[in-house]
C-alpha positions in Angstrom: 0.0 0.0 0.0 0.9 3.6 -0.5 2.7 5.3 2.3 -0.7 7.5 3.2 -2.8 4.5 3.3 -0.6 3.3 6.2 -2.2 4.6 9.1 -5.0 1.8 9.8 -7.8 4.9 10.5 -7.2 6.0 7.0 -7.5 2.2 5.7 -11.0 1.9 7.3 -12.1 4.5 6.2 -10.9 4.1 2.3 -13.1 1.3 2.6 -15.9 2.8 4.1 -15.8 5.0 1.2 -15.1 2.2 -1.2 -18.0 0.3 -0.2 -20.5 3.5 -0.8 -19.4 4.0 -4.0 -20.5 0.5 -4.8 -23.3 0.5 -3.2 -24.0 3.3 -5.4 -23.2 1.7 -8.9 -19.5 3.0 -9.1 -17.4 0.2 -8.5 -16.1 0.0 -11.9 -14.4 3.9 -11.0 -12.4 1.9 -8.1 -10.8 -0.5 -10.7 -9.9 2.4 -13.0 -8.3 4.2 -10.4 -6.3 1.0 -8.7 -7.9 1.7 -5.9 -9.0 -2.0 -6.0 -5.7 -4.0 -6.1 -4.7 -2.0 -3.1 -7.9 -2.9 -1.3 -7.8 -6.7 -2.0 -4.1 -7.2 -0.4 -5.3 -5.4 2.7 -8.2 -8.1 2.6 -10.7 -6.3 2.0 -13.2 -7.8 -0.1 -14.8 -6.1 -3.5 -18.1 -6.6 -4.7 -18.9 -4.7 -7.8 -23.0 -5.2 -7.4 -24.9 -1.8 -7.3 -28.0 -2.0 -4.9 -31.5 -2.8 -6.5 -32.7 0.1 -5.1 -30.6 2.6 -7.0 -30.9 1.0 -10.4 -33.7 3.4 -11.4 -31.9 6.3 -11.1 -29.5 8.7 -13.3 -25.1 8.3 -12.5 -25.6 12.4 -11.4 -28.2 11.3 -9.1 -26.3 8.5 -7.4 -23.4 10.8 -6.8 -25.2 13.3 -5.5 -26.5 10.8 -3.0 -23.3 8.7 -2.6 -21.5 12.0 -1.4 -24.4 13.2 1.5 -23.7 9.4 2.5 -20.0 9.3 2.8 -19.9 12.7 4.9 -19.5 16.3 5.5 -16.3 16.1 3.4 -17.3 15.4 0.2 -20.8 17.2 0.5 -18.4 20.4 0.2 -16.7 18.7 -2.5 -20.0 18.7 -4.4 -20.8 22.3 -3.5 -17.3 23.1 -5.1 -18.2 21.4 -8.2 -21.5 22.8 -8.5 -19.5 26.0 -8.9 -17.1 24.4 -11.9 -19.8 24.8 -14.7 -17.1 24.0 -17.3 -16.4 20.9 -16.1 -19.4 19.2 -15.7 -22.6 19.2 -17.6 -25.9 20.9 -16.7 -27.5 18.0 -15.2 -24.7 17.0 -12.8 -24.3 21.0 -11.7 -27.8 21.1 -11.4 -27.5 17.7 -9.2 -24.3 18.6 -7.4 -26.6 22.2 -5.8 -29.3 19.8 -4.7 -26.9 18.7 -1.8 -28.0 18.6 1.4 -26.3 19.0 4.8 -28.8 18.1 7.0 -28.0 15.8 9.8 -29.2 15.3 13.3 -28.9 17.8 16.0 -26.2 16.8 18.8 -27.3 17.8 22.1 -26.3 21.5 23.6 -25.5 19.7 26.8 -22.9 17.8 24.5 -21.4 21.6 23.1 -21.2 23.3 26.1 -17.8 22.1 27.4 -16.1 22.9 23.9 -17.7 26.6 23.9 -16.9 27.3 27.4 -13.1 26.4 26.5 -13.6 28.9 23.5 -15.1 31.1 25.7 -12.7 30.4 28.4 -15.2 31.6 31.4 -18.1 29.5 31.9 -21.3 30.0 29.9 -23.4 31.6 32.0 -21.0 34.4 32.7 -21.3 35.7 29.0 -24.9 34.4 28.0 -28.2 35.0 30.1 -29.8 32.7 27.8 -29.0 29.7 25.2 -31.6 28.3 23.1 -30.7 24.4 23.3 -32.9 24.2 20.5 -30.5 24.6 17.2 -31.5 27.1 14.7 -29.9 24.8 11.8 -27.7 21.7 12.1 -25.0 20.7 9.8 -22.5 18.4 10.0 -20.0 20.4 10.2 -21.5 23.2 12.7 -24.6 23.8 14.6 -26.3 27.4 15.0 -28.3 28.0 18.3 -29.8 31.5 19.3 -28.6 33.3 22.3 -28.8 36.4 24.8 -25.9 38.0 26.5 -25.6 39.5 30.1 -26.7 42.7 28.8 -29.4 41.7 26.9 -27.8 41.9 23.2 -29.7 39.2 20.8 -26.3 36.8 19.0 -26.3 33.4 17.4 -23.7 30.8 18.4 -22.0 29.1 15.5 -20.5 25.8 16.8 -18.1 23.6 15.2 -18.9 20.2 16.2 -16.2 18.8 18.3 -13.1 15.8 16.5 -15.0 17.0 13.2 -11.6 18.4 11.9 -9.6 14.8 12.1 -12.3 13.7 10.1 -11.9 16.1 7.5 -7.9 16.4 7.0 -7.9 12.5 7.6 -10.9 12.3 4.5 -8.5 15.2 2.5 -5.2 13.0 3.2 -7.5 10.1 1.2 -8.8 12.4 -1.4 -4.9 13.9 -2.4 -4.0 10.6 -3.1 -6.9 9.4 -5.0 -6.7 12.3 -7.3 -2.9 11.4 -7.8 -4.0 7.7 -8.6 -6.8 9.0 -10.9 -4.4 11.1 -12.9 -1.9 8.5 -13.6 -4.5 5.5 -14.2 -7.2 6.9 -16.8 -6.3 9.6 -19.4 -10.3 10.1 -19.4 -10.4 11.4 -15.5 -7.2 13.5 -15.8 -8.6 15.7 -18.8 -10.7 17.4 -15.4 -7.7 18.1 -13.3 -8.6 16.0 -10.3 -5.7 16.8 -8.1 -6.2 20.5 -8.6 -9.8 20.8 -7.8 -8.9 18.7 -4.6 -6.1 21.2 -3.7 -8.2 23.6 -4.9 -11.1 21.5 -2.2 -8.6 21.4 0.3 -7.6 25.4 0.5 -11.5 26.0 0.8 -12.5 23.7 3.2 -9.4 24.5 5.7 -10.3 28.0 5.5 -14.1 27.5 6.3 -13.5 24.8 9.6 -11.7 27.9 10.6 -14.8 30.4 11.8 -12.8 33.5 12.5 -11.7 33.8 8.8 -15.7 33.6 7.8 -15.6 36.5 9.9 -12.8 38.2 8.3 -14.5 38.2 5.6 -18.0 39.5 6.3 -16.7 42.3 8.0 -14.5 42.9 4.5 -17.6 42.7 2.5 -19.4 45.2 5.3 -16.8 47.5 4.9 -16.9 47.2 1.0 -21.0 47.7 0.8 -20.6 50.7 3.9 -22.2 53.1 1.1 -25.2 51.2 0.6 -27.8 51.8 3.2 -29.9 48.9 2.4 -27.7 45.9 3.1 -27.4 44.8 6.9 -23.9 42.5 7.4 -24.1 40.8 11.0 -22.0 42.4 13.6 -19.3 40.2 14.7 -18.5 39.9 18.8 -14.3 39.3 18.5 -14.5 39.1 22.5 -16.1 36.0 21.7 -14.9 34.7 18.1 -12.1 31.6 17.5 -11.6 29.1 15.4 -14.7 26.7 16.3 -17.1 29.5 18.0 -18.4 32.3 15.9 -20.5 34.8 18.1 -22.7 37.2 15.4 -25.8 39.5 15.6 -28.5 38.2 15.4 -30.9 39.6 12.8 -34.2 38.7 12.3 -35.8 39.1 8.8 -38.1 37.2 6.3 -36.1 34.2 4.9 -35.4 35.3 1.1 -37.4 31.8 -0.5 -40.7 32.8 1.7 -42.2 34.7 -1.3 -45.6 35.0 0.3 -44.6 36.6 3.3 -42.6 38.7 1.5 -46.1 40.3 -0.1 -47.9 39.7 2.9 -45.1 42.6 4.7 -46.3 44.6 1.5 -42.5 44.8 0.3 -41.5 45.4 -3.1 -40.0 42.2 -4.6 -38.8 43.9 -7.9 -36.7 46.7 -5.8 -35.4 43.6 -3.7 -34.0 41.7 -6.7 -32.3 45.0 -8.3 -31.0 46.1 -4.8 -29.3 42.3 -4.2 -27.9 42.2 -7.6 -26.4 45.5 -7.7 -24.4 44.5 -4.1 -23.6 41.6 -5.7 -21.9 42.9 -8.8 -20.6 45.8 -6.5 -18.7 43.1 -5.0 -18.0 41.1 -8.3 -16.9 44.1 -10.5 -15.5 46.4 -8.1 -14.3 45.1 -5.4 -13.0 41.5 -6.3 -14.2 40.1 -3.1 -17.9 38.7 -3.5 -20.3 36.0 -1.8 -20.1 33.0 -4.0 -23.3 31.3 -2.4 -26.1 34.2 -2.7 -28.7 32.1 -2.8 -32.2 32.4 -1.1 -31.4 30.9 2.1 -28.5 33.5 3.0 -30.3 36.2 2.3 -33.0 37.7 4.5 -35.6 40.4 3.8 -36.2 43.2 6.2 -38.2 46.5 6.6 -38.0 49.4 4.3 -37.0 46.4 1.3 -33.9 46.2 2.8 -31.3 43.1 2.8 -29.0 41.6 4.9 -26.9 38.9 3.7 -25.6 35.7 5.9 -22.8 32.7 5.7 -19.5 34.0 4.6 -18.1 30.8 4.5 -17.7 30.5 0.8 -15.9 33.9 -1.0 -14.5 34.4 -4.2 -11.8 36.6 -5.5 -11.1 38.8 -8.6 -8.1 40.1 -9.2 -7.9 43.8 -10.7 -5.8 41.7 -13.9 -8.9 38.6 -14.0 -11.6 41.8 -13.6 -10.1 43.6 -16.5 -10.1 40.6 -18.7 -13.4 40.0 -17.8 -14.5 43.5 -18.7 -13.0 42.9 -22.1 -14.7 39.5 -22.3 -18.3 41.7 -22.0 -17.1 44.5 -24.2 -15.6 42.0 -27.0 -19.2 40.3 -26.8 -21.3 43.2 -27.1 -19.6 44.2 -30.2 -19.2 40.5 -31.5 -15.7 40.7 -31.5 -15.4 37.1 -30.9 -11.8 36.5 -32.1 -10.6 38.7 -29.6 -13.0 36.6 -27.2 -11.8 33.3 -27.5 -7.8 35.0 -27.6 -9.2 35.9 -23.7 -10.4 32.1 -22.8 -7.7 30.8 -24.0 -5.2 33.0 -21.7 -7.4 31.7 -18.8 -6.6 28.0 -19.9 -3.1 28.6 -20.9 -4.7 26.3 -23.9 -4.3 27.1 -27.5 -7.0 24.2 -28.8 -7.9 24.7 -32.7 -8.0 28.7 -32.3 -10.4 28.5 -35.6 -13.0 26.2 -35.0 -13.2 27.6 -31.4 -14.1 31.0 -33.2 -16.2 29.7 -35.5 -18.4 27.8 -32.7 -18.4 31.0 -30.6 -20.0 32.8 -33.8 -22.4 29.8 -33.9 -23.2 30.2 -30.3 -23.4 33.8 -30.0 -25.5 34.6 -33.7 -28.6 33.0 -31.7 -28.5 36.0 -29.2 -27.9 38.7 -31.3 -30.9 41.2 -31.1 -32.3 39.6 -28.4 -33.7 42.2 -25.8 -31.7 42.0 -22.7 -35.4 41.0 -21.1 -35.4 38.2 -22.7 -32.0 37.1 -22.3 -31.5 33.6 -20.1 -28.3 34.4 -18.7 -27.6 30.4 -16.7 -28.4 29.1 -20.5 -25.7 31.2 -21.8 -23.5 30.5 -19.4 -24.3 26.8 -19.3 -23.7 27.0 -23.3 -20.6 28.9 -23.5 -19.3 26.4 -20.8 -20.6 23.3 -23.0 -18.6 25.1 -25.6 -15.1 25.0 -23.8 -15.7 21.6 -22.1 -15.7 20.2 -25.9 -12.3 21.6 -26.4 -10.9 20.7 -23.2 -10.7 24.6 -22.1 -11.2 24.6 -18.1 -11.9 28.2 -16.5 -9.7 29.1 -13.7 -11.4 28.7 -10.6 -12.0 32.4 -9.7 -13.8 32.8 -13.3 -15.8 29.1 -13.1 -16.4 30.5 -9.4 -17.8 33.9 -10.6 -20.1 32.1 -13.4 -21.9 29.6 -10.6 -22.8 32.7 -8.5 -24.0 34.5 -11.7 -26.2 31.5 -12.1 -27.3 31.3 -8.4 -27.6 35.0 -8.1 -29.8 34.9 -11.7 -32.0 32.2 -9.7 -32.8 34.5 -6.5 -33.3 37.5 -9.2 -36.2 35.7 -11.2 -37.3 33.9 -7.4 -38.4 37.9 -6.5 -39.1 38.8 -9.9 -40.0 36.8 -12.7 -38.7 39.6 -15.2 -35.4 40.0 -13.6 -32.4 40.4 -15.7 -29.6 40.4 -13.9 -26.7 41.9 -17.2 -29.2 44.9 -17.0 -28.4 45.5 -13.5 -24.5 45.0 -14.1 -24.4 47.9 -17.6 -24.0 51.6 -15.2 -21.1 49.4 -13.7 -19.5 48.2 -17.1 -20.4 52.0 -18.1 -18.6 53.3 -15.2 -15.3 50.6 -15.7 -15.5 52.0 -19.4 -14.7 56.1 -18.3 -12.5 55.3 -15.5 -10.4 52.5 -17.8 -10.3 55.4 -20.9 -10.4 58.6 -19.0 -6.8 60.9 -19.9 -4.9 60.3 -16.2 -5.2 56.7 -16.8 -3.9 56.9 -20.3 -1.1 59.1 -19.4 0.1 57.0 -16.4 -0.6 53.4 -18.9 1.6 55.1 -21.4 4.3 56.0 -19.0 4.2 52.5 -17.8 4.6 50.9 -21.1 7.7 53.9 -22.0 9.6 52.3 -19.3 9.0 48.7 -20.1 9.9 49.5 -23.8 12.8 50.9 -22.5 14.1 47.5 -20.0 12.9 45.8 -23.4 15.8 47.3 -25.1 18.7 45.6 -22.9 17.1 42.1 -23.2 18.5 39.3 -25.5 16.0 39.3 -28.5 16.4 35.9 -29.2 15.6 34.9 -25.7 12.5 37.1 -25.3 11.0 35.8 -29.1 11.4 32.5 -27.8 9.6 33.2 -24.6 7.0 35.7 -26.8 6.2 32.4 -29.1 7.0 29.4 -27.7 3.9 28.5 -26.5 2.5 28.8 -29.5 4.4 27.6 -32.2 2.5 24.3 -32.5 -0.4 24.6 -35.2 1.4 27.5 -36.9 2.7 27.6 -40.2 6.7 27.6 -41.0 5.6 30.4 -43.3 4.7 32.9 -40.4 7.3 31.2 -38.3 10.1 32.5 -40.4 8.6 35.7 -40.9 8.4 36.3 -37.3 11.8 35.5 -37.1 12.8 37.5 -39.8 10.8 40.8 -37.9 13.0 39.7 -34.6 15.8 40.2 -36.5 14.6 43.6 -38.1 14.2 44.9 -34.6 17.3 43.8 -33.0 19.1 45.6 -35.8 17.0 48.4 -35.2 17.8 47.8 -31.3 22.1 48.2 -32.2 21.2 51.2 -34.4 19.5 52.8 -31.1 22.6 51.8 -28.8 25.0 53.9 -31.6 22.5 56.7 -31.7 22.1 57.3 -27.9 26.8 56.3 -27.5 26.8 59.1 -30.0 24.0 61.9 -28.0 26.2 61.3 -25.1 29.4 61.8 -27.0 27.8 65.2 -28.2 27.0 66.3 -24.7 30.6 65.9 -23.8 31.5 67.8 -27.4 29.4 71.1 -26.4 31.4 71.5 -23.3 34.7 72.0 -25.2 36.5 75.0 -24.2 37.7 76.2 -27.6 35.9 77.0 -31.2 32.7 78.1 -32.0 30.1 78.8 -29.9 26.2 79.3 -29.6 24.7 80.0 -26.2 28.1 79.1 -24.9 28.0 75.4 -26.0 30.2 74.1 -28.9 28.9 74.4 -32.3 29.7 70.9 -33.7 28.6 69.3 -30.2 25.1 70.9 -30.9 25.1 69.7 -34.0 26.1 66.0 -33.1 23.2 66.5 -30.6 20.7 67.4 -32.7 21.2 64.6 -35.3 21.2 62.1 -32.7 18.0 63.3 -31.4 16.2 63.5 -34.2 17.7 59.8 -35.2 17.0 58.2 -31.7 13.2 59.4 -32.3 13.2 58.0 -35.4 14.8 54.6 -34.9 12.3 54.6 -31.5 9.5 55.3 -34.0 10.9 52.4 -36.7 11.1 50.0 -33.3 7.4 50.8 -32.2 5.9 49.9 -35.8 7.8 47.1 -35.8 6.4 45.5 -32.5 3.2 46.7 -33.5 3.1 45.2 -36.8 4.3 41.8 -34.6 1.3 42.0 -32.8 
């Protein structure tokens, strides 16, 4: 057996797992992985026989259920994957949401000992009042309502206590079995498995941790501090660690309770606009956003006013992914689709067949053009486009497949409020707004300063070694025709480049000539050093100006 599978509480529990999967109908991924050999010499026995019970239903539906079986560990998985929309069809994203995790409640009496060592005081001295009854169960953590000594209404967030062994013991297990996958079917390495489980694992250590949950809703408070209608739970630090989260409690109407939304005589249109401009606030500006904003963490108070819950799932943008994805909307406004694909590609680092990509994205996007934006279905053309890069083995980068599952959740609480919802229409004063900062003259200036002094590093490089880092990656499915031209243009600007060196070792030699002491002078500088000067100049600017067209005729 491998090294990790060792430890004999990791071995029993492999075959806990193993034995699941069967029962589910997915023995036959066991043997493809190798998993099965291993299993067998530790004498374990394999039966490949899916239960009667399950025969009737779809391979997404058995997974779905296989993974609420097996634990709280690989219900997160799920949830991750319900976000990669460009991995996984429609059907299994659709079935990977449906994931439940519900289990049953453990008794407060049970708790108490692990908060009052968070707390470090006994209970009673910070809380008048708990409510044993929990307000949700999961099996991770369990919510229960509560009053402090002076009256102030919280919730308790409890991490259930040995819940963490579980979890780095099920992720030790998970590592290796992506590994294993990878090297034993070429079919189950085209999705990356060890990366979306390191990609898992980075998640789901953050999130056992409760204080960073709380770093981040008081981030996203601080980001959405200008608008007056969203209401982030107060955090109590006095009381906050890594298994206890202490947080206002704030009572509202439950997002999904349509009918007593009405019956409050709110306005479920202004609801849907107000959470969909937060949430592209925190998409588009801010690059920090709520990747689950869906019904249940979102509750409904007076005045049509929101406050949003569970900050245990963020994603991030970075100002470089948010300008590419800005371009992305502008370059499919305009149907510049070329310049489209160019951008999913970078996110890949994957050329694929660069032309029948393009012309597929024509295909795709010619049904939606002219379509009033009310009519748009924004999860269908995301589902589509993700369809479209799954053929061609394109994966998103997490933070972009990420961003496109909360579109699609975010879409779903939208048309929940209002049936006529259109979530791009709420996101065009921002893409408006992007356009005049991106464009406006100070950014210019300083973006042209910036790119004077790379141009001028660019100069001292080796030319050979920076074409072959320009075009390495993608020499393969180009022509020796345009191969040799390039090279030909590399050459053309490194002559250009020695010209430039002469020009500038001759304006410095000129300097030095208009400080002679003797001969003619104009404004007491040396005639033939002004001269030398000039000429230089006025060639430097010109071989600069031969070098720019050069590069751009390159690009």
């Amino acid at each position: 057996m491998m090294e990790i599978l060792k430890a004999g509480k990791d071995l029993r529990r492999l075959n806990e797992l193993s034995n699941t999967l069967i029962k589910y109908g997915f023995g036959d991924l066991i043997r493809r992985m190798g998993l099965a050999d291993s299993l067998e010499r530790a004498g374990k026995l394999i039966r490949y026989q899916m239960a009667d019970d399950f025969l009737h239903l779809q391979p997404h539906e058995r997974a779905r259920r296989a993974m609420e079986e097996m634990g709280p560990t690989f219900i997160k998985l799920g949830q991750i994957l319900a976000t990669r929309v460009d991995l996984f069809p429609a059907e299994w994203i659709d079935e990977f949401g449906k994931l439940q995790d519900e289990v049953p409640a453990v008794p407060f009496t049970d708790l108490q000992p692990q908060v009052e060592r968070s707390l470090g005081q006994p209970l009673n001295r910070v809380f008048r009042i708990v409510d044993e009854k929990p307000l949700g169960t999961a099996s991770m953590a369990q919510v229960h309502r509560a009053t402090t000594v002076k009256g102030e209404r919280v919730v308790l967030k409890i991490r259930k206590p040995n819940i963490r062994d579980k979890i780095e013991a099920d992720l030790r297990l998970l590592k290796y079995v992506a590994k294993l996958a990878e090297s034993q079917s070429a079919e189950l390495k085209r999705y990356s498995p060890f990366q979306i489980v390191r990609e898992f694992e980075r998640s789901l250590i953050r999130e056992l941790d409760f204080s960073v949950e709380c770093k981040n809703a008081e981030r996203i408070a601080q980001n959405l501090k200008q608008f007056n209608f969203v209401k982030i739970p107060r955090i109590y630090w006095e009381w906050t660690c890594e298994d206890l989260n202490v947080q206002e409690f704030i009572e509202g109407i439950p997002a999904r309770n349509v009918r007593e939304i009405d019956a409050a005589g709110l306005d479920r249109k202004l609801i849907a606009r107000r959470g969909a401009k937060v949430a592209w606030h925190m998409m588009l500006v801010d690059g920090f956003f709520h990747a689950d904003p869906h019904p249940g963490n979102i509750l409904v108070l007076p005045r049509n006013q929101i406050a949003i819950l569970d900050f245990g799932m963020v994603g991030k943008l970075s100002n470089t992914r948010r300008d590419q994805l800005m371009k992305l909307v502008r370059h499919a406004v305009f149907r510049e689709i070329p310049a489209a694909v160019r951008i999913l590609q970078q996110w890949s680092n994957k050329t694929g067949n660069f032309e029948q990509l393009v012309s597929e994205c024509e295909d795709f996007m010619q049904q939606y053009y002219g379509v009033p934006l009310d009519q748009l279905n924004i999860p269908q053309i995301i589902t589509q486009a993700a369809d479209t890069l799954r053929e061609h083995d394109i994966a998103l980068p997490p933070d972009i497949a990420m961003l496109s599952k909360t579109c699609i959740t975010l879409e779903g609480f939208g048309r929940l409020m209002y049936p006529q919802f259109d979530l791009m229409q709420e996101a065009e004063d921002l893409i408006k707004i992007w356009g005049k900062e991106r464009y406006k003259p100070g950014n210019l200036v300083k973006k042209l300063g910036l790119r004077a002094f790379n141009y001028m590093d660019s100069l001292f490089d080796d030319a050979e070694v920076t074409a072959a880092t320009e075009h390495a990656p993608t020499l393969n499915g180009i022509d020796r025709g345009l191969v040799e031209r390039l090279a030909k243009r590399q050459e053309r600007l490194r002559y250009r480049q020695t010209q430039l060196m002469v020009a500038v070792g001759f304006l410095l030699s000129s300097t030095l000539l208009m400080l002679l002491p003797e001969g003619p002078k104009i404004w007491g500088m040396h005639v033939v050093g002004i001269v030398l000067f000039l000429g230089s100049a006025v060639g430097i600017q010109w071989l600069l100006f031969l070098l720019w067209w050069g590069h751009r005729s390159t690009d």
